[in-house]
N, C-alpha and C positions, 0 to 999 in steps of 0.2 A: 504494500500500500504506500503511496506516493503522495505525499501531504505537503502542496506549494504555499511557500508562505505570502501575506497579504500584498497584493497588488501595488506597488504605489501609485500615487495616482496621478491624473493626466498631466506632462508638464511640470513632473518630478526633476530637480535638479541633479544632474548629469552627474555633476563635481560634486555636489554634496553625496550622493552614492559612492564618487569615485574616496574620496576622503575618509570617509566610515569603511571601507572596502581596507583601507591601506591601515586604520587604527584599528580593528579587526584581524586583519592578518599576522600581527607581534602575536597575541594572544591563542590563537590559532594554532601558530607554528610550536609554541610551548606548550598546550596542550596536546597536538598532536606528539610531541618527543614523549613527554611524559607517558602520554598512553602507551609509547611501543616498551618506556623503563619499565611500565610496572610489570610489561606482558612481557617479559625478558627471561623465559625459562628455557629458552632455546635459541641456537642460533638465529642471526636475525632474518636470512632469507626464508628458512625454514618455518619462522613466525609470521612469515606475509603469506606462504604457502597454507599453512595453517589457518591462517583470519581468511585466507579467500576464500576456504574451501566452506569453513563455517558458512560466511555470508552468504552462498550459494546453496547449503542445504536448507537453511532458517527460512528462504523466501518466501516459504508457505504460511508458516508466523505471520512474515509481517506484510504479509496481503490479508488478512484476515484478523480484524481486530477482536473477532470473539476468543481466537486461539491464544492472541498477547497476550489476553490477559488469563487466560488458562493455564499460560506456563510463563506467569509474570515474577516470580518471587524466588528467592532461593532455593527453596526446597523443590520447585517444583521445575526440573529440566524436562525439557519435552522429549518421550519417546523416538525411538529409531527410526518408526514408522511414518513418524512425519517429516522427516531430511529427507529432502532434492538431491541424491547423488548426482554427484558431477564431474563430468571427464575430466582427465588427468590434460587433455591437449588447451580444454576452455581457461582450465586454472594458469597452465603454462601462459596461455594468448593475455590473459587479465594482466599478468605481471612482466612481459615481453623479456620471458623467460624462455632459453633455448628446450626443447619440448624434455630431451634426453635427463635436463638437466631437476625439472621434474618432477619425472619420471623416477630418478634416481632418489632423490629427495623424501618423496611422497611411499616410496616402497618401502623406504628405512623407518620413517615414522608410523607404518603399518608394521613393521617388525616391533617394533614398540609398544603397541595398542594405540596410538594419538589415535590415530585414521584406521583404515577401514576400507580395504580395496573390492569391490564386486566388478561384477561383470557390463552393472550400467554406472559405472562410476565409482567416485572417493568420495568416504561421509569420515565426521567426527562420532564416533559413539555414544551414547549416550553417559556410559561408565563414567569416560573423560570430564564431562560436564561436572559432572559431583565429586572430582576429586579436589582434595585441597590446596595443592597448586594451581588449579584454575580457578577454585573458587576464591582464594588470595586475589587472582587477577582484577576477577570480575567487584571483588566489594570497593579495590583499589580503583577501579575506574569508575565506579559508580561515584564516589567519594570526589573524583576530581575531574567527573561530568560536572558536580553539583559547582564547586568552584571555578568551574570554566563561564557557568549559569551566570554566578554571583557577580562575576567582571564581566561579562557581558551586559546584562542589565545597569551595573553602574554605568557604563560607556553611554548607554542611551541605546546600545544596539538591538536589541529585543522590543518589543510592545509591551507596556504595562501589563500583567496578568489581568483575564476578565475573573468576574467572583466566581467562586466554584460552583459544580453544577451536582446537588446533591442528589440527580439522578443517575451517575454515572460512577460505573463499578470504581471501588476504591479499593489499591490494593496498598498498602502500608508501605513496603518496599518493593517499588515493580522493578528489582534489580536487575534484572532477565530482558527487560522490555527493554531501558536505557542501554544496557549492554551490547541489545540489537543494533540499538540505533547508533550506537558510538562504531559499532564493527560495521555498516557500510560507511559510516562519514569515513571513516578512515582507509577505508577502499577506494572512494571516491576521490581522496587528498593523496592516494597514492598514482593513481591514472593520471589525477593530473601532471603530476611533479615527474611521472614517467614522459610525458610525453616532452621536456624539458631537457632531461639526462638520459634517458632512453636503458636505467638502471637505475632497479630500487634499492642498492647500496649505495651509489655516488648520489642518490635522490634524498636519502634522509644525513649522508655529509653534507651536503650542501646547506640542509636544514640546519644542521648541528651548528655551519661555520656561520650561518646568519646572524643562529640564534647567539653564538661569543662574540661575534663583530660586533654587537649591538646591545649588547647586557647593558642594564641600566641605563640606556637612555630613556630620553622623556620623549613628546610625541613633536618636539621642535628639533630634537638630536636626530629622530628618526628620520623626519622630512630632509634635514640634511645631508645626510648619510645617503639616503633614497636618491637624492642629486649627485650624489659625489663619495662613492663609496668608497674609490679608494684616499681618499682625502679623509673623510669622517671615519672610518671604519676603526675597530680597534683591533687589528691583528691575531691570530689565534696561533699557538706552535701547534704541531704535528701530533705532539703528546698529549696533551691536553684533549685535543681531539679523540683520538683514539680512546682515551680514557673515558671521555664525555659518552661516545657512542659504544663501548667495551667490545670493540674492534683491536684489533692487532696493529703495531705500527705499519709493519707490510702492506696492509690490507688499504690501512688509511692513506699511505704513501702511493699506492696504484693506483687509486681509485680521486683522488686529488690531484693528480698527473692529468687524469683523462676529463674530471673537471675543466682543469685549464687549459687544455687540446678543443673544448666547447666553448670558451671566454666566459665561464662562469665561475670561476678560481684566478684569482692572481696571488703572488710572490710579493709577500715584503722581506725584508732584512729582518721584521721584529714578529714573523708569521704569514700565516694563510688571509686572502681577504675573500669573501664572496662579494663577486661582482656581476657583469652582462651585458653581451655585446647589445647594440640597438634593436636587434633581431628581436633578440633575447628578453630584452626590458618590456617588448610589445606583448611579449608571449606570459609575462610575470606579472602585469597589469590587467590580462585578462584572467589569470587563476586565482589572484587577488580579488576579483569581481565575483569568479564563481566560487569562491570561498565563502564570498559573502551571503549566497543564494543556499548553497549548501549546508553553512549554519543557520540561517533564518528557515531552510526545510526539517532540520533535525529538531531545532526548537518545537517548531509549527505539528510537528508532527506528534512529539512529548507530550504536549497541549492537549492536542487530538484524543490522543490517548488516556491522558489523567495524570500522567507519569511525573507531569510537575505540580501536582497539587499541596502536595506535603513543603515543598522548598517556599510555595505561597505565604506557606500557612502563617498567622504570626508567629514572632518566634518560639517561644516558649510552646507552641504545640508543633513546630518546625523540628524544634532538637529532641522533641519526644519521637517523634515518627522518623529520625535520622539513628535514633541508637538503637541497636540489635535486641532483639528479644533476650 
Protein backbone atom coordinates (compact mmCIF):
# COMPACT_ATOMS: atom_id res chain seq x y z
CA UNK A 1 0.00 0.00 0.00
CA UNK A 2 1.21 3.38 -1.22
CA UNK A 3 0.38 6.39 1.00
CA UNK A 4 1.24 9.88 -1.11
CA UNK A 5 1.70 12.49 1.14
CA UNK A 6 -0.43 15.83 0.93
CA UNK A 7 -0.58 17.65 -2.27
CA UNK A 8 0.99 21.01 -2.12
CA UNK A 9 -1.00 23.37 -3.48
CA UNK A 10 -1.21 25.21 -6.67
CA UNK A 11 1.79 27.66 -7.03
CA UNK A 12 3.74 26.18 -4.34
CA UNK A 13 7.17 27.74 -4.16
CA UNK A 14 9.68 25.81 -6.10
CA UNK A 15 12.63 27.13 -3.74
CA UNK A 16 10.81 26.96 -0.68
CA UNK A 17 10.51 22.91 -1.43
CA UNK A 18 13.91 23.00 -2.85
CA UNK A 19 15.40 24.49 0.63
CA UNK A 20 13.22 22.04 3.05
CA UNK A 21 14.56 19.31 0.56
CA UNK A 22 18.39 20.32 1.29
CA UNK A 23 17.53 20.87 5.52
CA UNK A 24 15.88 17.56 5.29
CA UNK A 25 18.59 15.75 3.64
CA UNK A 26 21.42 16.26 6.88
CA UNK A 27 18.88 14.46 8.90
CA UNK A 28 18.12 11.93 6.47
CA UNK A 29 21.56 10.81 5.73
CA UNK A 30 22.14 10.33 9.63
CA UNK A 31 19.24 8.42 10.10
CA UNK A 32 19.74 6.58 7.25
CA UNK A 33 23.62 5.52 8.60
CA UNK A 34 22.25 4.91 11.92
CA UNK A 35 19.75 2.41 10.63
CA UNK A 36 22.39 0.40 8.78
CA UNK A 37 24.64 0.73 12.73
CA UNK A 38 22.06 -0.64 14.41
CA UNK A 39 21.28 -3.46 11.73
CA UNK A 40 25.16 -4.29 11.77
CA UNK A 41 25.10 -8.09 12.45
CA UNK A 42 26.52 -8.95 9.25
CA UNK A 43 28.42 -7.80 6.61
CA UNK A 44 27.28 -4.80 5.03
CA UNK A 45 26.45 -6.00 1.55
CA UNK A 46 25.12 -9.16 2.87
CA UNK A 47 22.65 -6.74 5.16
CA UNK A 48 21.36 -4.95 2.00
CA UNK A 49 20.84 -8.51 0.44
CA UNK A 50 19.04 -9.39 3.48
CA UNK A 51 16.79 -5.86 3.94
CA UNK A 52 15.81 -6.46 0.02
CA UNK A 53 14.98 -9.73 0.33
CA UNK A 54 12.69 -8.97 3.54
CA UNK A 55 11.09 -5.87 1.70
CA UNK A 56 10.12 -8.04 -1.17
CA UNK A 57 8.53 -10.87 0.97
CA UNK A 58 6.55 -8.32 3.51
CA UNK A 59 4.66 -6.80 0.27
CA UNK A 60 1.75 -8.57 1.08
CA UNK A 61 1.71 -6.77 4.80
CA UNK A 62 1.91 -3.73 3.52
CA UNK A 63 -0.74 -3.61 0.76
CA UNK A 64 -3.01 -4.62 3.12
CA UNK A 65 -3.61 -2.69 6.07
CA UNK A 66 -5.82 -5.33 7.88
CA UNK A 67 -2.61 -7.74 7.96
CA UNK A 68 -0.24 -4.41 9.47
CA UNK A 69 -1.93 -4.40 11.92
CA UNK A 70 -2.34 -8.21 12.47
CA UNK A 71 1.29 -8.63 12.64
CA UNK A 72 1.85 -5.20 14.09
CA UNK A 73 3.74 -5.65 17.60
CA UNK A 74 6.57 -7.72 18.71
CA UNK A 75 5.25 -10.70 19.48
CA UNK A 76 3.45 -11.07 16.67
CA UNK A 77 5.92 -11.93 13.38
CA UNK A 78 3.82 -12.82 10.47
CA UNK A 79 3.99 -16.48 9.28
CA UNK A 80 5.93 -18.05 6.27
CA UNK A 81 2.99 -18.24 4.57
CA UNK A 82 2.42 -14.83 3.98
CA UNK A 83 6.20 -13.86 2.26
CA UNK A 84 6.47 -13.19 -1.44
CA UNK A 85 9.45 -15.23 -2.34
CA UNK A 86 11.78 -13.71 -4.58
CA UNK A 87 14.26 -14.41 -7.08
CA UNK A 88 17.76 -14.52 -6.39
CA UNK A 89 18.37 -12.54 -10.08
CA UNK A 90 15.33 -9.58 -8.95
CA UNK A 91 17.34 -9.06 -5.58
CA UNK A 92 20.68 -9.03 -7.49
CA UNK A 93 18.87 -6.33 -10.30
CA UNK A 94 17.53 -4.11 -6.86
CA UNK A 95 21.10 -3.74 -5.76
CA UNK A 96 23.05 -3.73 -9.22
CA UNK A 97 24.77 -6.51 -7.90
CA UNK A 98 26.60 -8.96 -10.28
CA UNK A 99 23.99 -11.81 -10.36
CA UNK A 100 26.95 -14.68 -9.27
CA UNK A 101 27.71 -12.45 -6.70
CA UNK A 102 24.31 -13.03 -5.13
CA UNK A 103 23.90 -15.97 -5.62
CA UNK A 104 26.89 -16.79 -3.74
CA UNK A 105 25.96 -14.51 -1.00
CA UNK A 106 22.31 -15.53 -0.58
CA UNK A 107 23.30 -19.52 -0.50
CA UNK A 108 25.77 -18.86 2.43
CA UNK A 109 23.13 -17.18 4.42
CA UNK A 110 20.71 -20.05 3.66
CA UNK A 111 23.48 -22.26 5.10
CA UNK A 112 22.87 -20.33 8.14
CA UNK A 113 19.19 -20.22 8.48
CA UNK A 114 18.99 -16.19 7.68
CA UNK A 115 17.18 -17.18 4.39
CA UNK A 116 15.53 -19.74 2.94
CA UNK A 117 16.00 -20.87 -0.76
CA UNK A 118 12.81 -22.61 -2.63
CA UNK A 119 12.34 -23.37 -5.93
CA UNK A 120 10.16 -19.94 -6.50
CA UNK A 121 12.44 -17.93 -4.73
CA UNK A 122 14.45 -16.41 -1.22
CA UNK A 123 12.35 -15.75 1.96
CA UNK A 124 13.56 -14.62 5.44
CA UNK A 125 11.93 -17.24 7.82
CA UNK A 126 9.92 -16.60 10.20
CA UNK A 127 12.25 -18.32 13.09
CA UNK A 128 14.71 -15.25 12.17
CA UNK A 129 12.09 -12.69 12.81
CA UNK A 130 11.84 -13.80 16.61
CA UNK A 131 15.35 -14.08 17.25
CA UNK A 132 17.07 -11.69 19.51
CA UNK A 133 19.41 -10.38 17.38
CA UNK A 134 16.83 -9.15 15.05
CA UNK A 135 14.75 -8.38 17.50
CA UNK A 136 17.63 -5.93 19.11
CA UNK A 137 17.40 -4.49 15.56
CA UNK A 138 14.01 -3.97 15.09
CA UNK A 139 13.38 -2.12 18.99
CA UNK A 140 16.71 -0.01 17.96
CA UNK A 141 15.00 1.31 14.83
CA UNK A 142 11.87 1.75 16.06
CA UNK A 143 13.41 3.92 18.86
CA UNK A 144 15.36 6.04 16.26
CA UNK A 145 12.38 6.15 13.64
CA UNK A 146 10.77 7.93 16.72
CA UNK A 147 13.63 10.52 16.95
CA UNK A 148 14.02 10.85 13.32
CA UNK A 149 9.83 11.91 13.87
CA UNK A 150 10.89 14.31 16.78
CA UNK A 151 13.60 16.56 14.34
CA UNK A 152 11.42 16.29 11.69
CA UNK A 153 8.48 17.88 13.06
CA UNK A 154 10.67 20.53 14.89
CA UNK A 155 12.10 21.59 11.35
CA UNK A 156 8.50 22.27 10.29
CA UNK A 157 8.94 19.31 7.90
CA UNK A 158 6.00 17.17 8.67
CA UNK A 159 2.06 18.48 9.04
CA UNK A 160 0.93 19.09 12.41
CA UNK A 161 -0.63 15.64 13.65
CA UNK A 162 -4.64 15.79 13.20
CA UNK A 163 -6.56 14.59 16.70
CA UNK A 164 -6.72 10.88 16.86
CA UNK A 165 -9.23 8.86 15.41
CA UNK A 166 -10.68 6.73 18.25
CA UNK A 167 -12.11 4.49 15.76
CA UNK A 168 -9.16 3.04 14.47
CA UNK A 169 -7.27 -0.15 15.72
CA UNK A 170 -4.63 0.82 18.33
CA UNK A 171 -1.81 -1.10 18.68
CA UNK A 172 0.44 0.03 21.79
CA UNK A 173 3.61 -0.75 19.86
CA UNK A 174 3.16 -1.34 16.18
CA UNK A 175 6.98 -2.05 16.06
CA UNK A 176 6.45 -4.50 13.14
CA UNK A 177 4.58 -1.82 11.06
CA UNK A 178 7.27 1.04 11.55
CA UNK A 179 9.98 -1.46 10.87
CA UNK A 180 8.01 -2.16 7.60
CA UNK A 181 8.06 1.01 6.63
CA UNK A 182 11.61 2.15 7.64
CA UNK A 183 12.94 -1.33 5.47
CA UNK A 184 11.45 0.04 2.15
CA UNK A 185 12.43 3.83 2.90
CA UNK A 186 15.77 2.45 3.12
CA UNK A 187 15.50 0.47 -0.15
CA UNK A 188 14.28 3.37 -1.71
CA UNK A 189 17.40 5.63 -0.36
CA UNK A 190 19.57 2.83 -1.59
CA UNK A 191 18.22 2.97 -5.44
CA UNK A 192 18.65 6.10 -5.28
CA UNK A 193 22.27 6.62 -4.07
CA UNK A 194 22.97 3.60 -6.48
CA UNK A 195 22.15 5.14 -9.35
CA UNK A 196 24.89 7.94 -8.36
CA UNK A 197 27.80 5.31 -7.58
CA UNK A 198 26.56 2.44 -9.36
CA UNK A 199 27.67 0.51 -5.69
CA UNK A 200 26.05 0.05 -2.58
CA UNK A 201 29.59 0.01 -0.77
CA UNK A 202 31.02 3.21 -2.39
CA UNK A 203 27.20 4.44 -1.83
CA UNK A 204 26.98 4.45 1.92
CA UNK A 205 31.06 5.81 1.80
CA UNK A 206 30.11 8.51 0.21
CA UNK A 207 27.39 8.89 2.86
CA UNK A 208 29.77 8.21 5.68
CA UNK A 209 32.21 11.10 4.02
CA UNK A 210 29.25 13.79 3.80
CA UNK A 211 28.20 12.98 7.00
CA UNK A 212 32.22 13.85 8.64
CA UNK A 213 32.60 16.65 6.06
CA UNK A 214 29.85 18.32 7.76
CA UNK A 215 29.50 17.23 11.59
CA UNK A 216 28.25 20.02 13.39
CA UNK A 217 27.57 22.57 11.00
CA UNK A 218 24.48 24.70 11.28
CA UNK A 219 22.09 25.17 8.37
CA UNK A 220 24.24 28.59 7.03
CA UNK A 221 27.65 26.10 7.26
CA UNK A 222 25.67 23.60 5.34
CA UNK A 223 24.45 26.05 2.59
CA UNK A 224 28.18 26.81 2.30
CA UNK A 225 29.64 23.87 2.05
CA UNK A 226 26.75 22.88 -0.45
CA UNK A 227 28.49 25.81 -2.79
CA UNK A 228 31.86 25.02 -2.16
CA UNK A 229 32.66 21.96 -0.78
CA UNK A 230 35.95 21.68 -1.12
CA UNK A 231 36.49 25.08 0.49
CA UNK A 232 33.94 24.46 3.43
CA UNK A 233 34.29 20.82 3.91
CA UNK A 234 36.08 19.52 6.83
CA UNK A 235 38.32 16.73 5.64
CA UNK A 236 37.99 13.03 6.97
CA UNK A 237 41.23 10.60 7.10
CA UNK A 238 40.84 7.11 5.64
CA UNK A 239 40.77 5.69 9.25
CA UNK A 240 38.36 7.34 10.66
CA UNK A 241 36.33 6.39 7.84
CA UNK A 242 36.65 2.84 7.87
CA UNK A 243 36.16 2.95 11.59
CA UNK A 244 32.96 5.15 11.07
CA UNK A 245 31.51 2.45 8.52
CA UNK A 246 33.47 -0.95 10.28
CA UNK A 247 34.95 -1.47 6.93
CA UNK A 248 38.40 -2.58 6.50
CA UNK A 249 41.02 0.11 5.47
CA UNK A 250 41.46 -1.90 2.12
CA UNK A 251 38.08 -1.85 1.52
CA UNK A 252 37.73 1.92 2.24
CA UNK A 253 40.85 2.71 0.25
CA UNK A 254 39.31 0.99 -3.05
CA UNK A 255 36.36 1.94 -2.84
CA UNK A 256 37.35 5.93 -2.30
CA UNK A 257 39.61 5.57 -5.29
CA UNK A 258 36.73 4.64 -7.43
CA UNK A 259 34.71 7.42 -5.64
CA UNK A 260 37.17 10.00 -7.12
CA UNK A 261 37.45 8.20 -10.61
CA UNK A 262 33.32 9.47 -10.41
CA UNK A 263 34.33 13.25 -9.19
CA UNK A 264 32.44 12.45 -6.10
CA UNK A 265 35.67 12.01 -3.73
CA UNK A 266 38.52 14.45 -3.69
CA UNK A 267 42.18 14.49 -1.86
CA UNK A 268 43.14 16.95 0.66
CA UNK A 269 46.45 16.88 2.59
CA UNK A 270 44.39 16.89 5.84
CA UNK A 271 41.61 13.97 4.29
CA UNK A 272 38.88 12.72 2.04
CA UNK A 273 36.23 15.55 0.85
CA UNK A 274 32.94 14.47 -0.70
CA UNK A 275 32.30 16.41 -3.57
CA UNK A 276 30.43 16.44 -7.40
CA UNK A 277 31.11 17.07 -10.71
CA UNK A 278 28.08 19.56 -12.26
CA UNK A 279 26.77 16.39 -13.61
CA UNK A 280 26.67 15.06 -10.41
CA UNK A 281 25.35 18.11 -8.31
CA UNK A 282 22.04 17.92 -10.82
CA UNK A 283 21.70 14.28 -10.15
CA UNK A 284 22.20 15.01 -5.88
CA UNK A 285 19.53 17.86 -6.04
CA UNK A 286 17.05 15.63 -7.51
CA UNK A 287 17.52 12.76 -4.62
CA UNK A 288 17.44 15.45 -2.33
CA UNK A 289 13.97 16.25 -3.69
CA UNK A 290 12.83 12.71 -3.72
CA UNK A 291 14.06 12.28 -0.34
CA UNK A 292 11.92 14.72 0.55
CA UNK A 293 8.72 12.90 -1.04
CA UNK A 294 9.82 9.68 0.24
CA UNK A 295 9.96 10.98 3.84
CA UNK A 296 6.61 12.93 3.72
CA UNK A 297 5.30 9.03 2.20
CA UNK A 298 6.80 7.04 5.12
CA UNK A 299 5.22 9.70 7.45
CA UNK A 300 1.93 9.99 5.57
CA UNK A 301 1.67 6.43 5.47
CA UNK A 302 2.60 5.88 9.65
CA UNK A 303 -0.49 8.28 9.93
CA UNK A 304 -2.52 6.06 7.77
CA UNK A 305 -1.94 3.49 9.67
CA UNK A 306 -2.04 4.73 13.40
CA UNK A 307 1.45 3.84 13.98
CA UNK A 308 2.18 7.48 15.19
CA UNK A 309 -0.59 7.94 17.45
CA UNK A 310 1.20 7.01 20.77
CA UNK A 311 4.52 9.73 19.61
CA UNK A 312 1.08 12.39 19.43
CA UNK A 313 0.14 11.56 22.59
CA UNK A 314 0.94 14.07 25.40
CA UNK A 315 3.74 13.30 26.80
CA UNK A 316 3.28 11.70 29.99
CA UNK A 317 0.89 9.20 28.17
CA UNK A 318 3.71 9.26 25.01
CA UNK A 319 6.54 7.77 27.53
CA UNK A 320 3.88 5.39 28.94
CA UNK A 321 3.13 3.68 25.52
CA UNK A 322 7.03 4.13 24.55
CA UNK A 323 8.20 1.67 27.43
CA UNK A 324 8.16 -2.13 27.19
CA UNK A 325 5.76 -4.14 28.99
Amino acid sequence: MTVDPPAPPPGADAQARARLAWRVAPLSLIFFLDLVDIGRQRDVVDALLFGAVLVANLEPLNRDPGLAHAYATIETASPDELRRPVSINAVAQSLRLPFETARRRITRMAGTGDLTVTPKGVYVPATILGEPRFMATVLGRHERLRRFYDDLRALGALPEPPAPDPARPGDAQPIRITNRAVAEYMMRGVDGLLGLTADPVGALLLMQMTRLNTEGMDDAQLAAWAADPIARARPVRTGRLAQALRFSAETTRRHAIGLEAMGLCARHEAGLIATATPQARAAIAQLADENLTSVQRLFARLRQLGALDAWDAPPAAARRARSPA
